[in-house]
LUMDODO-279775 format. One line per 4 residues: number of its first residue (from 0); for each residue x, y, z of C-alpha. Coordinates in Angstrom, 1 decimal. Example, Ala and Ser with C-alpha at 12.3 -4.5 7.8 and 13.67 -1.06 7.14 Angstrom:
<sites>
0> 12.3,-4.5,7.8 ~ 13.7,-1.1,7.1
</sites>
This chain:
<sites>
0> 53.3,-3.0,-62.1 ~ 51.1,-6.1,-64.1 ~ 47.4,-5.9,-64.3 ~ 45.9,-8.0,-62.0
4> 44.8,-11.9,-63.3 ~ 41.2,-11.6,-63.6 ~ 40.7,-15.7,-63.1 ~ 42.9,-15.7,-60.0
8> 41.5,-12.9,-57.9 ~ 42.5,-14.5,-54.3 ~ 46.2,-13.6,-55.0 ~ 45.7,-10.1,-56.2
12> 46.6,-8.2,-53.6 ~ 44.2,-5.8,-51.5 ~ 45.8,-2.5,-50.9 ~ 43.6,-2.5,-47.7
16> 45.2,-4.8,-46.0 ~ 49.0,-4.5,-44.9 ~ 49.3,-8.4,-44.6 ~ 48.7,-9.0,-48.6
20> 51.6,-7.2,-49.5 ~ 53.8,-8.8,-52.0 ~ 57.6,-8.8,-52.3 ~ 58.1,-6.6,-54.8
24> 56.4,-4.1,-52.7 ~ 58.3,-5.3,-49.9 ~ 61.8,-4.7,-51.7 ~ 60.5,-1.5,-52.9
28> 59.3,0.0,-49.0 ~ 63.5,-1.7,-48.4 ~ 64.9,0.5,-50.6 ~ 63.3,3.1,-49.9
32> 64.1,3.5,-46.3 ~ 67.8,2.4,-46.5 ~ 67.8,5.3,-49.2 ~ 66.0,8.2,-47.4
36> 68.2,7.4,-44.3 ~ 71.4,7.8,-46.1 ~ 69.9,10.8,-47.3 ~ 69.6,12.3,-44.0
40> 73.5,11.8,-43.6 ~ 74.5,13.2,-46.9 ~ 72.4,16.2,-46.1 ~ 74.2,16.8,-42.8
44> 77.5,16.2,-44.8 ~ 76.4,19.0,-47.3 ~ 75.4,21.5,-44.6 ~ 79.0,23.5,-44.7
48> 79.2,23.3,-48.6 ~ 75.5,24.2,-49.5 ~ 72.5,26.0,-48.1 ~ 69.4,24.9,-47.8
52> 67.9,26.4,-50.8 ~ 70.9,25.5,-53.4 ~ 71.1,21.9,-52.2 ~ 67.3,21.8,-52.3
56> 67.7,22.7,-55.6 ~ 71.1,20.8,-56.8 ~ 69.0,17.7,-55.3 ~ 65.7,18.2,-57.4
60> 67.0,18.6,-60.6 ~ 69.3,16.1,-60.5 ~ 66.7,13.3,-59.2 ~ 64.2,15.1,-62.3
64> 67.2,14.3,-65.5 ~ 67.7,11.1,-64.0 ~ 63.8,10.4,-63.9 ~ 62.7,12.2,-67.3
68> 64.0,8.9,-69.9 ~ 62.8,6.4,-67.3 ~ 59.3,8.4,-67.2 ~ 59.5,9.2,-71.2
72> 60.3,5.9,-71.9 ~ 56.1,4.6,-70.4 ~ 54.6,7.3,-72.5 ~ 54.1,10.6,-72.1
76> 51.8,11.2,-68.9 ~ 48.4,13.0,-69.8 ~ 47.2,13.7,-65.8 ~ 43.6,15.0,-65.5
80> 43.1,18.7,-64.4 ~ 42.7,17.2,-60.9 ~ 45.1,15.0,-61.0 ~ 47.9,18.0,-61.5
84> 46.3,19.8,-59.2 ~ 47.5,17.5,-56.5 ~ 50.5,16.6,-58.4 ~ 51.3,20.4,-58.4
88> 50.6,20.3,-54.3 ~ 52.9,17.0,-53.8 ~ 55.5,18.9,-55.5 ~ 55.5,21.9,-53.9
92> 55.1,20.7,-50.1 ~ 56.5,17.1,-50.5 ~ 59.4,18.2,-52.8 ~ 59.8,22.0,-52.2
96> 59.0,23.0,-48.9 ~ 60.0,19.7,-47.5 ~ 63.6,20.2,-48.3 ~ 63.8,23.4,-48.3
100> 62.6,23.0,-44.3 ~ 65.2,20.1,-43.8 ~ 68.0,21.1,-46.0 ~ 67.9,23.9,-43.1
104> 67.4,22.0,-40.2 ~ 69.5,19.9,-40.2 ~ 72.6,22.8,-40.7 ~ 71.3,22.9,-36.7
108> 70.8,19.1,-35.7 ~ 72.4,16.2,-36.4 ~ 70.7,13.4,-39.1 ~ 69.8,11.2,-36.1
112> 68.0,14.0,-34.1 ~ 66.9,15.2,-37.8 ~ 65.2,11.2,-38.6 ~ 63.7,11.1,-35.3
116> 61.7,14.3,-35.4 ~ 60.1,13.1,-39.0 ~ 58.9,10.4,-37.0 ~ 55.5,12.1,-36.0
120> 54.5,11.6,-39.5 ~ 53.4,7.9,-39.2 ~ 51.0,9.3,-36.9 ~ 49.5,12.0,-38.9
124> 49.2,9.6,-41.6 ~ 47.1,7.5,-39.9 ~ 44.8,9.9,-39.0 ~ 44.5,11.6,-42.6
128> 43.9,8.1,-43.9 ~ 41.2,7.6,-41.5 ~ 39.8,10.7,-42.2 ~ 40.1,11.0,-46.4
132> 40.8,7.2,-47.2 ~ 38.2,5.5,-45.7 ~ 41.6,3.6,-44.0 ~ 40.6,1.5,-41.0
136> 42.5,2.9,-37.7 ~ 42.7,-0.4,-36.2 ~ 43.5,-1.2,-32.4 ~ 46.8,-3.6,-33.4
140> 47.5,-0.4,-35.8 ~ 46.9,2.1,-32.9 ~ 49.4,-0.2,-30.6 ~ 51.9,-0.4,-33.2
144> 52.2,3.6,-33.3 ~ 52.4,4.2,-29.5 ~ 55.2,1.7,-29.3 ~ 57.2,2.7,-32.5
148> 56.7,6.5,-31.5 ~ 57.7,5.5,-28.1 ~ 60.6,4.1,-29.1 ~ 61.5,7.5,-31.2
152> 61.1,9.2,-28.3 ~ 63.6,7.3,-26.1 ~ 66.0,8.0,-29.0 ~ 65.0,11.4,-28.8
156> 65.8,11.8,-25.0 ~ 69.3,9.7,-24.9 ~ 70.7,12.6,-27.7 ~ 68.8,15.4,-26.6
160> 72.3,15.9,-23.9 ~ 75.1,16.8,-26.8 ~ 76.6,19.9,-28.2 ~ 75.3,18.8,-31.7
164> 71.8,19.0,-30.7 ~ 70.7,22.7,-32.1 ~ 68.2,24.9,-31.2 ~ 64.5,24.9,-30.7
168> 64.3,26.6,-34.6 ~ 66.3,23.2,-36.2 ~ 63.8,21.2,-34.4 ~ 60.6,23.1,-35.6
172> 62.6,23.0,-39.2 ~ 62.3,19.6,-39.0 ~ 59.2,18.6,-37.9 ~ 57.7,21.2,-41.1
176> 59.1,18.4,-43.5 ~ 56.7,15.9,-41.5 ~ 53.6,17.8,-41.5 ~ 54.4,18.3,-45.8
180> 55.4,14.7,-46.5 ~ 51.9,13.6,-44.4 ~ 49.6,15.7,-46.5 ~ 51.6,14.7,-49.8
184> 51.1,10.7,-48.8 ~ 47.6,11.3,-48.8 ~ 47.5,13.0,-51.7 ~ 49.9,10.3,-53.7
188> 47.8,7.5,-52.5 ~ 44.7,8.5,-55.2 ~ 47.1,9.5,-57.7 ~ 49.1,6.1,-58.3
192> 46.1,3.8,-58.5 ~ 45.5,6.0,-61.3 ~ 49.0,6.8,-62.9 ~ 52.6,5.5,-63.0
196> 54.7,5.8,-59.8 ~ 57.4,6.8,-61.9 ~ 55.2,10.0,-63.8 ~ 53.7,10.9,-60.4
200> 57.4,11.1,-59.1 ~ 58.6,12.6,-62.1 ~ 56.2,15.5,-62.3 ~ 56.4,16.3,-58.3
204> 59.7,16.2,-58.5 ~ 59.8,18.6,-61.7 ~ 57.5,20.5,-60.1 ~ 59.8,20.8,-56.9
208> 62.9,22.0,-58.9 ~ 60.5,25.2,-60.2 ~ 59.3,26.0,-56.2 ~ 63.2,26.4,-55.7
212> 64.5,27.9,-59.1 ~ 65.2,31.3,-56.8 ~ 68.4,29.5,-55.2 ~ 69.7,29.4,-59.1
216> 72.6,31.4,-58.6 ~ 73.6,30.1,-55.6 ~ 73.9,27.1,-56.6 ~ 75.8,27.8,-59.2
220> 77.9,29.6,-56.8 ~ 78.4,27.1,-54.5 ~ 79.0,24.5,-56.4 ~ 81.8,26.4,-58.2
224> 83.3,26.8,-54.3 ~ 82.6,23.4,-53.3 ~ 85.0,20.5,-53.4 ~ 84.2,17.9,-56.1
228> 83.6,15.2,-53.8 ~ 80.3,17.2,-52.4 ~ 78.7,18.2,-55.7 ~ 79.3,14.2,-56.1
232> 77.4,13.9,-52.9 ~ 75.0,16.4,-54.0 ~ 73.9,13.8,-57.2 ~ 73.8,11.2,-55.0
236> 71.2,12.8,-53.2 ~ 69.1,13.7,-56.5 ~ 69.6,10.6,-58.3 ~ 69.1,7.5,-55.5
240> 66.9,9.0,-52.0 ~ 64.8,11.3,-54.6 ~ 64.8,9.6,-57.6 ~ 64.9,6.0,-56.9
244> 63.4,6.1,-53.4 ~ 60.6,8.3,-54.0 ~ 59.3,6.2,-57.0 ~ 59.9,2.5,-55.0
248> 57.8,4.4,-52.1 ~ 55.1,5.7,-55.2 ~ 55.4,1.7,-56.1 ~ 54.8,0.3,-52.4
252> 52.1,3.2,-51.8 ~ 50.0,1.8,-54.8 ~ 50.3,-1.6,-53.3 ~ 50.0,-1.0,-48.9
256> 48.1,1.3,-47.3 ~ 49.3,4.4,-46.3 ~ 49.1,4.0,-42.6 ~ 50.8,0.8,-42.7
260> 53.6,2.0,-45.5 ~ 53.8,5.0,-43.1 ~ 54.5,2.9,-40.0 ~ 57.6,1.5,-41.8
264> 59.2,5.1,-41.8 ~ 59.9,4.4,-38.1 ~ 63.2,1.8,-39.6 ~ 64.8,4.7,-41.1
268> 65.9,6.5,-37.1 ~ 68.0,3.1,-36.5 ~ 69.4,3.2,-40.3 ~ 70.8,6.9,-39.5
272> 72.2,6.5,-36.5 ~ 74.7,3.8,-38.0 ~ 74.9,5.6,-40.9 ~ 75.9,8.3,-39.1
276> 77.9,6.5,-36.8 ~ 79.6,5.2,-39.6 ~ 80.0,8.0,-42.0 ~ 80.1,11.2,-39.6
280> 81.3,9.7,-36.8 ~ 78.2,10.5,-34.6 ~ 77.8,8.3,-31.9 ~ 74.5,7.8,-30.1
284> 74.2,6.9,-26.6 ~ 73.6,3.4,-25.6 ~ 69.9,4.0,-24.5 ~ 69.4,4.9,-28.5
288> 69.7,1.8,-29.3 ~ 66.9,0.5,-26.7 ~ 64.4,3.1,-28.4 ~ 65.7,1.7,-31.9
292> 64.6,-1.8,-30.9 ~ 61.4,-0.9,-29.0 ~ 60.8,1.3,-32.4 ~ 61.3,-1.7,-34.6
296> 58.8,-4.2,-32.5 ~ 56.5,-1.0,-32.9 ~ 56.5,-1.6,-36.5 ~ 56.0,-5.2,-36.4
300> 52.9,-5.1,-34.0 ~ 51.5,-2.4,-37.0 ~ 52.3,-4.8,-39.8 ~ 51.6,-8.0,-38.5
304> 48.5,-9.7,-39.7 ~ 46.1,-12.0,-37.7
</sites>
């Protein structure tokens, strides 16, 4: 992150407006979502080796070591009393209860089903933004969320037929996560015009790994039981979708707005299902694939510019 160029103000970009973004933030909203969706795959993986609240755990402290000498090396961060108050919120919801909720959904869905039902997030971003950002909810933006969510919903529908699909409790577990991780975007947006994505991410995600310090001992437990190759999994998950992926999205939030950086969660669905397709052997329907597509031009009606 530079400072802007005080003689060349028409190239700085205004975090208004989705169609200023520049490519670093584009890379960074990239990684990001090909990062969280292999997350939603590795957590499905994990579900017969961990529970909810040991992986939760496992995840979070491994994504916080890996962040502490990245975050040390920029100084140490000195937030203001208000600033760790919603630091301390982000952590809890975004980071605790957010996994925690997942973690156990998805030991009842599959990671497609799992993605899909995040997907009302966008949505409630929107409207928060509107509502505490001063965020224009645009008509084009409005358009781009009917069709995206539409598209999620076909998905939805064309899986909804399996044995793999759960219960009503694994969908509500999953739909908790989007509900914490829309709060906690609104709450992040503030926070990294203000401090480095990489302390804000850092300090959540500390704070996370203390909201689930009860599942200690069994995660120690488990991992003792587990084979290595899922404890490997298990950093995985801490180190790259948490620790990498939550600071490029801290990055890209400090540079988009957040109804427009939300919009682009609707890519991550599509990623899952071939990653799950792929890695688990989970094969969607055809008809997935027409919502995937329909979800995609969603997102390009949001982002596209005049």
């Amino acid at each position: 992150m530079t400072a802007a160029e005080p003689a060349a103000p028409a190239v700085v970009p205004d975090p208004r407006r989705a169609g200023d973004t520049g490519p670093l933030a584009l890379v960074a909203v990239g990684t990001t979502l090909v990062l969280w969706a292999s997350a939603f795959v590795g957590i499905r993986h994990l579900s017969h080796d961990f529970s909810a609240g040991a992986l939760s755990l496992g995840r979070l402290t491994a994504g916080a070591l890996a962040l502490a000498p990245v975050a040390l090396a920029q100084g140490l961060p000195r937030p203001s009393r208000r600033q760790w108050v919603s630091i301390a919120t982000i952590g809890v919801l975004w980071f605790g209860i957010y996994n925690l909720s997942l973690n156990a959904g998805e030991q009842r869905v599959d990671a497609g089903t799992a993605s899909m039902l995040l997907q009302v997030s966008p949505v409630l971003i929107a409207v928060l933004a509107a509502m505490f950002l001063g965020e224009r909810f645009t008509a084009q933006l409005a358009a781009g969320l009917v069709l995206a969510f539409s598209g999620v919903v076909v998905i939805g529908l064309s899986t909804s037929g399996g044995d793999n699909t759960g219960d009503l409790l694994g969908v509500v577990l999953c739909l908790v996560p989007a509900a914490a991780y829309s709060v906690s975007v609104i709450l992040q947006k503030p926070l990294v015009a203000e401090l480095s994505a990489v302390h804000v991410t850092w300090l959540a995600c500390t704070v996370g790994v203390v909201t689930c310090l009860p599942w200690a001992g069994r995660l120690v437990t488990e991992v003792g039981d587990a084979p290595v190759s899922s404890t490997l999994w298990l950093v995985y998950l801490g180190v790259f979708p948490t620790a990498i992926a939550f600071t490029t999205y801290a990055y890209a939030l400090r540079h988009m707005t957040a109804s427009a950086l939300g919009v682009t969660t609707y890519l991550v669905p599509p990623l899952t299902i071939v990653m799950g397709l792929v890695f688990l052997d989970e094969v969607p329907p055809v008809v997935a694939y027409a919502g995937g597509v329909l979800a995609l031009v969603g997102v390009a009606v949001a982002r596209r510019t005049r």
